[in-house]
C-alpha positions as CSV (number, residue, x, y, z in Angstrom):
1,X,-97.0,76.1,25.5
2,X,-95.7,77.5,28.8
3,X,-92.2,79.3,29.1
4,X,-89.9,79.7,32.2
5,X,-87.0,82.1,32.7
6,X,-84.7,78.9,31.5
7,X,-86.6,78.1,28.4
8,X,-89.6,76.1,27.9
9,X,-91.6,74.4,30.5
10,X,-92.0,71.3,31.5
11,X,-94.4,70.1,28.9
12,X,-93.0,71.3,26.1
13,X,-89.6,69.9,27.5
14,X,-91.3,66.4,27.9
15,X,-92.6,67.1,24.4
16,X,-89.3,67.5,22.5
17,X,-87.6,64.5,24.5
18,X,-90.3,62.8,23.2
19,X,-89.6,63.6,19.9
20,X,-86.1,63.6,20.2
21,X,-86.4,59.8,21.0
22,X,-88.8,59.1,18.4
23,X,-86.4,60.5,15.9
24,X,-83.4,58.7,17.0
25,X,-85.2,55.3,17.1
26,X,-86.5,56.1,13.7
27,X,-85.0,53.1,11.3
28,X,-82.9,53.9,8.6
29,X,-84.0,52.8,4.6
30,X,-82.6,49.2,5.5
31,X,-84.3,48.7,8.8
32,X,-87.7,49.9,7.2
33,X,-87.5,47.6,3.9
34,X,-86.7,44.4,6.2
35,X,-89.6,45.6,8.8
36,X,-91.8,45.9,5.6
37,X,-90.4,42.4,3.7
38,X,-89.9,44.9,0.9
39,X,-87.6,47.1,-1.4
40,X,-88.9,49.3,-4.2
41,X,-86.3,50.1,-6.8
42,X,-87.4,52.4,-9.7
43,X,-86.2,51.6,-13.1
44,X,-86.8,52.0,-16.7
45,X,-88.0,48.6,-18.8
46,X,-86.9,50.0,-21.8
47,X,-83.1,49.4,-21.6
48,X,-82.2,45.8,-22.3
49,X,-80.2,43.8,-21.4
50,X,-80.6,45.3,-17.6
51,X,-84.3,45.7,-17.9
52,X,-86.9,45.1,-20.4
53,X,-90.0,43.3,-21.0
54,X,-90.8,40.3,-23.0
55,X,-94.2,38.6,-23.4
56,X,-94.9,41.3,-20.9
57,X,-93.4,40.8,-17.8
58,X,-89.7,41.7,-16.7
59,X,-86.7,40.3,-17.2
60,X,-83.0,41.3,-17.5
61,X,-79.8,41.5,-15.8
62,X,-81.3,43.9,-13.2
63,X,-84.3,41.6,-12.1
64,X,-81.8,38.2,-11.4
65,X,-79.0,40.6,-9.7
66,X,-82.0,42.3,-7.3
67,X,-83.3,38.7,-7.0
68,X,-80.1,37.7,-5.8
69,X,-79.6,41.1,-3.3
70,X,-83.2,40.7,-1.7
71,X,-82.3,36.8,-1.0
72,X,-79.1,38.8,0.9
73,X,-80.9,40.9,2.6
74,X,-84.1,38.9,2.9
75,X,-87.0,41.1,1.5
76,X,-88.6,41.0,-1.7
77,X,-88.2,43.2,-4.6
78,X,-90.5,45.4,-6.5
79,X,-89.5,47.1,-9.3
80,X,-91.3,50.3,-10.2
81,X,-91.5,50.8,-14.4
82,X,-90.9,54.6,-14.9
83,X,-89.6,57.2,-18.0
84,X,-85.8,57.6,-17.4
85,X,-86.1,61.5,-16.9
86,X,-88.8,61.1,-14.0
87,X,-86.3,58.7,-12.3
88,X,-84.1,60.6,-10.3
89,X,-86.2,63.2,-9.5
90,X,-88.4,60.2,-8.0
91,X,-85.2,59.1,-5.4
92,X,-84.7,62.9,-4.8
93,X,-88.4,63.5,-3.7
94,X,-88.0,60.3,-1.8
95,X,-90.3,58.4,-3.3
96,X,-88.4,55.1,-3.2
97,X,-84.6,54.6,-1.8
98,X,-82.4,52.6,-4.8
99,X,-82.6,53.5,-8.9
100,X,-81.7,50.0,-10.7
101,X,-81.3,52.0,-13.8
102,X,-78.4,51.4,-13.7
103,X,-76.6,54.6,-14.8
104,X,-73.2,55.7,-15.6
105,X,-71.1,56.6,-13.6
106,X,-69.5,60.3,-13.6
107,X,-68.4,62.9,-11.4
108,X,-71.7,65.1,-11.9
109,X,-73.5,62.7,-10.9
110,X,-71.3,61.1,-8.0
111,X,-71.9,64.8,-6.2
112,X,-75.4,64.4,-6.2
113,X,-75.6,60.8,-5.6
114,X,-74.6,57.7,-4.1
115,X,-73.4,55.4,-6.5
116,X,-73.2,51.6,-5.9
117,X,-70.0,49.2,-6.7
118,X,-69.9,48.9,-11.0
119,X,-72.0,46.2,-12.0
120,X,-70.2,46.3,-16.0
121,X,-68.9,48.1,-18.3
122,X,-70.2,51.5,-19.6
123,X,-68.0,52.6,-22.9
124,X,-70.4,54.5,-25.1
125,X,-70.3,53.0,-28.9
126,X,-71.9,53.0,-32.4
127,X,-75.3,51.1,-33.0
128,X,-75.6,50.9,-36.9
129,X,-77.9,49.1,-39.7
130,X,-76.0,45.8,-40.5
131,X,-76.6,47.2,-44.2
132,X,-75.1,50.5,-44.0
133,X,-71.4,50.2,-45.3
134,X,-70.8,53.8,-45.3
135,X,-70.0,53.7,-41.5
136,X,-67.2,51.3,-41.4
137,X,-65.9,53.2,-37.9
138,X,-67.4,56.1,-35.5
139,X,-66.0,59.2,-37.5
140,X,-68.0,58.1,-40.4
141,X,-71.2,59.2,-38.8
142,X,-70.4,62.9,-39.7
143,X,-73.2,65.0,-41.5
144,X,-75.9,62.1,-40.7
145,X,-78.5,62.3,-38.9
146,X,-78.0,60.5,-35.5
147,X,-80.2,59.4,-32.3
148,X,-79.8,58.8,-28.3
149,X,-81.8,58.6,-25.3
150,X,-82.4,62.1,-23.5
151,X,-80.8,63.1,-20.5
152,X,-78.6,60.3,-20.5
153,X,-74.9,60.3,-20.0
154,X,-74.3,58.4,-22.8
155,X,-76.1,61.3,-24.8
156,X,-74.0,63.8,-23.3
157,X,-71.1,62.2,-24.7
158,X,-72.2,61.3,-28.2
159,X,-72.7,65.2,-28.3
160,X,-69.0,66.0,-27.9
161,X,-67.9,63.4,-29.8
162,X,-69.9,65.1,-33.1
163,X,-68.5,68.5,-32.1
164,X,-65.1,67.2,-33.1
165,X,-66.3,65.2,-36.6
166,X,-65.5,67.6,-39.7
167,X,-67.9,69.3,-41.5
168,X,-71.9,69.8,-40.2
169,X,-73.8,67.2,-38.5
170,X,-77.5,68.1,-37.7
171,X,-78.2,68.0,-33.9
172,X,-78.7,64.4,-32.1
173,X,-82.5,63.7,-32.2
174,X,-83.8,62.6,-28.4
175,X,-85.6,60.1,-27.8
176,X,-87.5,59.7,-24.3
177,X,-86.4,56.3,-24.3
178,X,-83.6,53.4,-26.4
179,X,-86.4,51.1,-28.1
180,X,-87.8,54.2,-29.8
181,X,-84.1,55.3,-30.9
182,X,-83.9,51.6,-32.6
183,X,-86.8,51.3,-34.0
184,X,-86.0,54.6,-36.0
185,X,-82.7,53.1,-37.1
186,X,-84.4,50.3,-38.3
187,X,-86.9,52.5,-40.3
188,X,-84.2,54.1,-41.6
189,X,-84.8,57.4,-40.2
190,X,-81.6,57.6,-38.1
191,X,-78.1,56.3,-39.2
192,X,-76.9,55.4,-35.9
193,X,-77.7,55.3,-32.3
194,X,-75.2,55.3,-29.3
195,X,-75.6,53.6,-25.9
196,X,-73.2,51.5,-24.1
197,X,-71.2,48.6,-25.6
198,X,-73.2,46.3,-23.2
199,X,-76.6,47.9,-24.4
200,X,-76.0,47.9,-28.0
201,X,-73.8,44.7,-28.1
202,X,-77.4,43.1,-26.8
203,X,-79.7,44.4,-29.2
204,X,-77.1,43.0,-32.2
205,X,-76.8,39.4,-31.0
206,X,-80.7,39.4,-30.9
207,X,-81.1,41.0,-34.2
208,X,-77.8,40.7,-36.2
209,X,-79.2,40.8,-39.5
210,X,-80.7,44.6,-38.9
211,X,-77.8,46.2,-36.1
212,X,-74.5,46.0,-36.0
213,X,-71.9,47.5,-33.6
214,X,-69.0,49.7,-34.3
215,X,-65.9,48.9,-33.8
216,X,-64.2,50.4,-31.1
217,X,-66.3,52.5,-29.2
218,X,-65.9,56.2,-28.9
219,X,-66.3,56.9,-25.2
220,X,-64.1,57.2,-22.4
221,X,-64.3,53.8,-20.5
222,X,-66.5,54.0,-17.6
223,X,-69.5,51.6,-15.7
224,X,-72.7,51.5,-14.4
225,X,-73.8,51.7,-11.3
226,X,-76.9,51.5,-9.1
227,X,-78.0,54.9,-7.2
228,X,-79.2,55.7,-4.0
229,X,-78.8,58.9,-1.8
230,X,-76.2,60.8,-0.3
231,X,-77.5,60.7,3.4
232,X,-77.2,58.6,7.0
233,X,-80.7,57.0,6.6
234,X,-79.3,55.6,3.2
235,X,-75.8,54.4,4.2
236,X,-77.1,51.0,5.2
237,X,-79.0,50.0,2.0
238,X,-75.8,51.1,0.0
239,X,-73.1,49.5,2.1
240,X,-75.7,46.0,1.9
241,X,-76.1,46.4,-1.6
242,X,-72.0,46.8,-2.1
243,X,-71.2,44.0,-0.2
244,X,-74.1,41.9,-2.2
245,X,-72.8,42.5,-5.2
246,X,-68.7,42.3,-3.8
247,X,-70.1,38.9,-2.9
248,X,-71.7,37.9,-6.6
249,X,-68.5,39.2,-8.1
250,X,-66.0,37.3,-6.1
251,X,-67.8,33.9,-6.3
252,X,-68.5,34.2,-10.4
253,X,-72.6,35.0,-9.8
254,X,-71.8,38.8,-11.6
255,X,-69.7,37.0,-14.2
256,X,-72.2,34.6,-15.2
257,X,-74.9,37.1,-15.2
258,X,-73.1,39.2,-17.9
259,X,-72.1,36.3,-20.1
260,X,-75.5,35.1,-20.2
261,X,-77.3,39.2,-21.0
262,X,-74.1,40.7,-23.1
263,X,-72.3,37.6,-24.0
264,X,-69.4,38.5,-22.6
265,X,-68.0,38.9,-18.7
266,X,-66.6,42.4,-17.8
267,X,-63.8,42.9,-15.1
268,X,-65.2,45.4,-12.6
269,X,-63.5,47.2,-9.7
270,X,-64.7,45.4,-6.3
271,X,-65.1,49.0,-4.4
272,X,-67.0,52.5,-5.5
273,X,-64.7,54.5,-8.3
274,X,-63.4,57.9,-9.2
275,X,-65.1,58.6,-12.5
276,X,-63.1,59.4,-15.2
277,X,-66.2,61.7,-16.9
């Protein structure tokens, strides 16, 4: 590289308006899924009713609403099955630009984040054996031994809800994912479980004789939300993905979808919130 009294030369000038072009017609994360005909969205298949599997293969809330925003935004989607904990360190490292967890919304996270429009409700409640009468409501949990999925926000509030139960509670076992957390209550090994009222209102209806809910949840109310970046090349995905599911929500689509995987429809603001955790 050559160098005049005013800076570089004239190749190395020709060089960086090169490269300055090349970066300004660079496509954002829209522009490249619709030039590919395709959107990966990471997710974990172990949280029913947004995503789980059955016979093997997906199904869920998640995989009709994503069916519904790639018809929007004509590509197809590809959902890519990973441990909750390794999910958001995957969108950070770039390594695909939406998480269909969903997740909860709260202010930690909304810093960090992009979050989408709610999609439902996300009140964290009590997942119980249908045969344990000693926990009648959530302040009867105290001094058992309880169970949630770790690094979830859900989790973080089941924690400071037992800090204010009386007496000693042992600490909340983790569990890398939900279905593990159930299948120990079932065993008998935990006394209760907390997720959201969606989540856990789910697993009931299919199994009512082994889980109950109960009544009324604990958490402060919130929602879930799908998660994409902070940054310009990710503005476009976001803003189509709002007005997708804006659209699915105003003409009864979003409505329909939660009756049918929680049995019941939630009312959901129509723009991005300010969470209340």
């Amino acid at each position: 590289m050559t160098f005049t009294r005013r800076g570089l030369g004239a190749a190395a000038i020709g060089t960086g308006l090169a490269a300055a072009f090349v970066h300004r017609a660079a496509a954002n994360n829209l522009e490249k899924a619709k030039k590919a005909g395709e959107l990966v969205v990471a997710t974990e298949m172990h949280f029913a009713p947004f995503d789980f599997t059955e016979g093997g293969k997906q199904t869920g809330l998640n995989l009709e609403l994503f069916t519904e925003f790639g018809k929007e935004i004509g590509v197809k989607i590809t959902f890519q099955d990973l441990p909750w904990p390794a999910v958001l360190p995957g969108l950070e490292a770039g390594r695909y630009d939406l998480v269909g967890g969903p997740a909860t919304i709260t202010r930690a996270r909304a810093e960090r984040y992009r979050f989408s429009v709610p999609v439902a409700e996300a009140t964290v409640a009590l997942l119980k054996r249908t045969n344990d009468s000693s926990i009648t409501k959530p302040q009867d949990i105290a001094g058992k031994q309880l169970g949630g999925a770790t690094t979830t926000a859900q989790l973080a509030q089941f924690q400071e809800f037992v800090k204010t139960l009386p007496g000693t509670t042992p600490p909340i076992r983790e569990y890398q994912s939900f279905s593990e957390a159930y299948a120990d209550l079932a065993a008998g090994r935990i006394a209760a479980v907390a997720n959201s009222l969606p989540n856990i209102a789910y697993v009931a209806k299919q199994r009512p004789n082994v889980f109950s809910v109960v009544q009324p949840p604990f958490g402060t109310k919130s929602y879930f939300g799908y998660i994409g970046r902070k940054d310009a090349d990710s503005a476009p995905l976001m803003d189509a993905l709002d007005a997708a599911i804006v659209k699915m929500r105003n003409d009864g689509r979003l409505a329909a979808m939660q009756t049918k995987w929680f049995g019941q429809a939630f009312e959901t603001p129509d723009k991005p919130i300010e969470p209340a955790l």
